[in-house]
Backbone as a printed PyTorch tensor [residue, N CA C, xyz], in Angstrom:
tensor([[[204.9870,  65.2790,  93.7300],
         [204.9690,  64.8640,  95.1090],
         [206.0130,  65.6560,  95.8840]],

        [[205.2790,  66.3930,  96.8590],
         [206.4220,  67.2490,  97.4780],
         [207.6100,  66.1170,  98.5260]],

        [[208.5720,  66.7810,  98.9700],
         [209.5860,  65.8780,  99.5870],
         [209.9310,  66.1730, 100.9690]],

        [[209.4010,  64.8620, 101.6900],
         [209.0000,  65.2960, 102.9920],
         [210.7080,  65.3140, 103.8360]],

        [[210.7900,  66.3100, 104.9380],
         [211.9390,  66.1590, 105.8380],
         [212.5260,  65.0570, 106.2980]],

        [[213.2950,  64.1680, 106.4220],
         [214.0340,  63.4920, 107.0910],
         [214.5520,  63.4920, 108.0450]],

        [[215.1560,  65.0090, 108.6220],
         [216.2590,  65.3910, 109.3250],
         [216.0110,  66.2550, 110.0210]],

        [[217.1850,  67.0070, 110.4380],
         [216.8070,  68.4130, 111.4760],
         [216.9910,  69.7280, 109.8950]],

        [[217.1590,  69.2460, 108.7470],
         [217.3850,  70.0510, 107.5110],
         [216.2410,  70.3170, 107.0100]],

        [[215.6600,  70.9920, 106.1470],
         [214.6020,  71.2230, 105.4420],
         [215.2160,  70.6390, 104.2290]],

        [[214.1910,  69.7550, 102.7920],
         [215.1820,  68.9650, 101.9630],
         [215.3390,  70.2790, 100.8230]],

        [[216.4310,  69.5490,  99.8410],
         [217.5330,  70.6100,  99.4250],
         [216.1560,  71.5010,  97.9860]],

        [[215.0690,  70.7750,  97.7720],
         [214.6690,  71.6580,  96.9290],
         [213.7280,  72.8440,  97.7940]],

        [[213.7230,  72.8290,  99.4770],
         [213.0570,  73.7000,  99.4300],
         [213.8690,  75.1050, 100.2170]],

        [[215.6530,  74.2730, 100.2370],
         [216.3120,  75.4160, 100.9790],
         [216.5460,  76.4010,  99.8840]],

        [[216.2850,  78.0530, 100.3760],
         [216.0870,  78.9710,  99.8660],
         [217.5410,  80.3160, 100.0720]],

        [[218.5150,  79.5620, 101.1500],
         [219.5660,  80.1530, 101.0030],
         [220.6030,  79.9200,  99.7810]],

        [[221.1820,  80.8650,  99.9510],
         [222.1350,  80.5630,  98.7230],
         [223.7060,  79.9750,  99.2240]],

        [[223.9990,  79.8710, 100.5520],
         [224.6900,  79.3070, 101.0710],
         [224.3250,  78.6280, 102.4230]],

        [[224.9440,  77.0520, 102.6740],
         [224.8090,  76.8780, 104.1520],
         [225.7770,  76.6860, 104.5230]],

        [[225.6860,  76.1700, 106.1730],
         [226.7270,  75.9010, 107.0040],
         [227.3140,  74.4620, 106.4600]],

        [[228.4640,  74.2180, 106.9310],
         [228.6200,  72.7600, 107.1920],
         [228.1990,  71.6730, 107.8820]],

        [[227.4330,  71.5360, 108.4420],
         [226.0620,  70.6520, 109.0900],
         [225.6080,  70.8400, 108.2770]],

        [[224.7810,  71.4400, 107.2350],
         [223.9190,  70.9370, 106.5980],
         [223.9640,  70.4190, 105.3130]],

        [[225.3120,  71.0400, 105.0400],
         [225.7450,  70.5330, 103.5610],
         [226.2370,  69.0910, 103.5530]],

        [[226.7010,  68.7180, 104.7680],
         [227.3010,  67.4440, 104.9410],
         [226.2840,  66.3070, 105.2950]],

        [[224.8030,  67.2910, 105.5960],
         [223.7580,  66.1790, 106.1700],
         [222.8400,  65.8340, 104.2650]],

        [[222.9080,  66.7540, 103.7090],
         [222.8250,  66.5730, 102.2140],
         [223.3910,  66.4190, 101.1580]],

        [[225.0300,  66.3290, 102.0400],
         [225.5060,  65.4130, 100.6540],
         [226.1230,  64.1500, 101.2840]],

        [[225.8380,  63.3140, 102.4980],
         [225.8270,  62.3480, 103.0890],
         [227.4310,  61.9710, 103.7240]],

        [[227.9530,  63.1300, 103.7460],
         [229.1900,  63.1260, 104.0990],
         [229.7240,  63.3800, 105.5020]],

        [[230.3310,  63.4010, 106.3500],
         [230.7080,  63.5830, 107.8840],
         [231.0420,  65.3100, 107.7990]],

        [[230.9220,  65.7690, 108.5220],
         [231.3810,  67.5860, 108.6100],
         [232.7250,  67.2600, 108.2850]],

        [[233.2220,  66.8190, 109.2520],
         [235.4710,  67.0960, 109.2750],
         [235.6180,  66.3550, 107.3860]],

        [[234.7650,  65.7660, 106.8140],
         [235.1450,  65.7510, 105.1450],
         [234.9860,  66.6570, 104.2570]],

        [[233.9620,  67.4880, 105.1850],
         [234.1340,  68.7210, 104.2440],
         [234.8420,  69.7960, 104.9300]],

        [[234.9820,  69.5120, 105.4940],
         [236.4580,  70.5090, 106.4000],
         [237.8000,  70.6710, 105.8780]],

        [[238.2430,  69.1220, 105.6270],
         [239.1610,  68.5840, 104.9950],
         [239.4410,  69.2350, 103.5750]],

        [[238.0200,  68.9370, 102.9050],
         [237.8020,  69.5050, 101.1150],
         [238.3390,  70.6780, 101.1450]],

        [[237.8580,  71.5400, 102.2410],
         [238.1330,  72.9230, 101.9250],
         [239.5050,  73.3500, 102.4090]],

        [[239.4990,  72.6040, 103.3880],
         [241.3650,  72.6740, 104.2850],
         [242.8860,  72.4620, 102.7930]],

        [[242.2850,  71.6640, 102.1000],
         [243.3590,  70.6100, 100.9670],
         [242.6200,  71.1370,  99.6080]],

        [[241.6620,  71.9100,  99.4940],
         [241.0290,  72.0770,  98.3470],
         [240.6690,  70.8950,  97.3740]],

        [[240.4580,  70.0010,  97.8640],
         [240.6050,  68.6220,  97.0860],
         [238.8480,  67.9640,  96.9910]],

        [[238.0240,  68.5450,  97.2370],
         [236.8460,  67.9140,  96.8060],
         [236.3290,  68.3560,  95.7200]],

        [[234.6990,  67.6240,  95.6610],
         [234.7070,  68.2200,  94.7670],
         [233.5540,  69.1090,  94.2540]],

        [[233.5250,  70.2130,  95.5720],
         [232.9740,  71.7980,  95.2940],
         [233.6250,  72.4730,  96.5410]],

        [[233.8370,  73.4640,  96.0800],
         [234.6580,  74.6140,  96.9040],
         [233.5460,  74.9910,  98.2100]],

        [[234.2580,  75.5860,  99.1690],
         [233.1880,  76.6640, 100.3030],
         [233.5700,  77.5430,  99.9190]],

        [[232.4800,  78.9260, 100.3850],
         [233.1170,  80.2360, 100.4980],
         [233.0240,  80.5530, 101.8410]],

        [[233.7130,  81.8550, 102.4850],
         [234.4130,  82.2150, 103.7810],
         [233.7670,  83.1460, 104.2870]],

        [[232.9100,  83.1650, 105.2320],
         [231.9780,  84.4630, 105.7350],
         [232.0030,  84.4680, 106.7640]],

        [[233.1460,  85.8490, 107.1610],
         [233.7470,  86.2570, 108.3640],
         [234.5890,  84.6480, 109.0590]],

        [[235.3820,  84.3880, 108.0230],
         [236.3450,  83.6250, 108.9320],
         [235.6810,  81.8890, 109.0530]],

        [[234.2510,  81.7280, 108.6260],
         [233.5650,  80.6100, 108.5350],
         [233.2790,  80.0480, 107.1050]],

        [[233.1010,  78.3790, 107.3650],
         [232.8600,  77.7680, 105.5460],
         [231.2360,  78.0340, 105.6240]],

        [[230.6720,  78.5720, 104.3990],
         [230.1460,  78.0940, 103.9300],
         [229.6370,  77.6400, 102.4740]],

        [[228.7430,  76.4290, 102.3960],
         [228.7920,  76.2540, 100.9890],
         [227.5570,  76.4290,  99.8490]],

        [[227.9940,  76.7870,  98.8460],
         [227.1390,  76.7980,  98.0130],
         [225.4570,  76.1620,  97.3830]],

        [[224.5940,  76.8110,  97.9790],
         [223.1240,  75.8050,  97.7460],
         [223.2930,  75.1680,  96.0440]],

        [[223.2490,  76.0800,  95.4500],
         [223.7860,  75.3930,  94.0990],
         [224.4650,  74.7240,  93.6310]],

        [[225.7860,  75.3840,  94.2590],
         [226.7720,  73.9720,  94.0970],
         [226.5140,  72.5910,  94.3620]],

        [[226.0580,  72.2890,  95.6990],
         [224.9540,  71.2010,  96.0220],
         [224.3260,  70.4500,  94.9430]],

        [[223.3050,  71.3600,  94.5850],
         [222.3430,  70.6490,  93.6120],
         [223.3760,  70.2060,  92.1980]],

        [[224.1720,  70.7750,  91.8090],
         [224.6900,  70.1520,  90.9570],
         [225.5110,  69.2790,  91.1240]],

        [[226.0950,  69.1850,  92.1530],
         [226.7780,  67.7800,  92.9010],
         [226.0480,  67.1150,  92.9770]],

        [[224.8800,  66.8720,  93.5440],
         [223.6850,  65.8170,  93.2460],
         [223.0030,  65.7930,  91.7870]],

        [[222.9370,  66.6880,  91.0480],
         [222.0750,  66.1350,  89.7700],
         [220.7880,  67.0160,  89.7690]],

        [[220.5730,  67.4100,  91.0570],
         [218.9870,  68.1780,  90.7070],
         [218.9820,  69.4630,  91.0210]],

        [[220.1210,  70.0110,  90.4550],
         [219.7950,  71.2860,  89.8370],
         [219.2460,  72.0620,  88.6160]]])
């Protein structure tokens, strides 16, 4: 059964980047943006961003294994 949208996101098995922004990582891992701001500000969560041109973004994979369905 495919998995229909919810959101303004496409859902996480059919995003095809290998990194997103923070809006979307925070709209799929149910978290507020400024918490993952924070994570990456204090390094204290628990998956890293990476930095492209001066911006977070985070890992599609990392994701899925933070959730389980990777």
């Amino acid at each position: 059964m495919a998995a229909k949208a919810q959101g303004p996101y496409a859902p996480l098995d059919h995003e095809s980047r290998a990194a997103v922004d923070t809006a979307c990582a925070a709209y799929h891992l149910s978290r507020a943006t400024q918490t993952l701001r924070i994570w990456a500000c204090k390094e204290s969560g628990p998956i890293r961003p990476i930095r492209i041109n001066g911006r977070l973004a985070w890992k599609t994979a990392d994701i899925r294994k933070l959730l389980g369905v990777a």
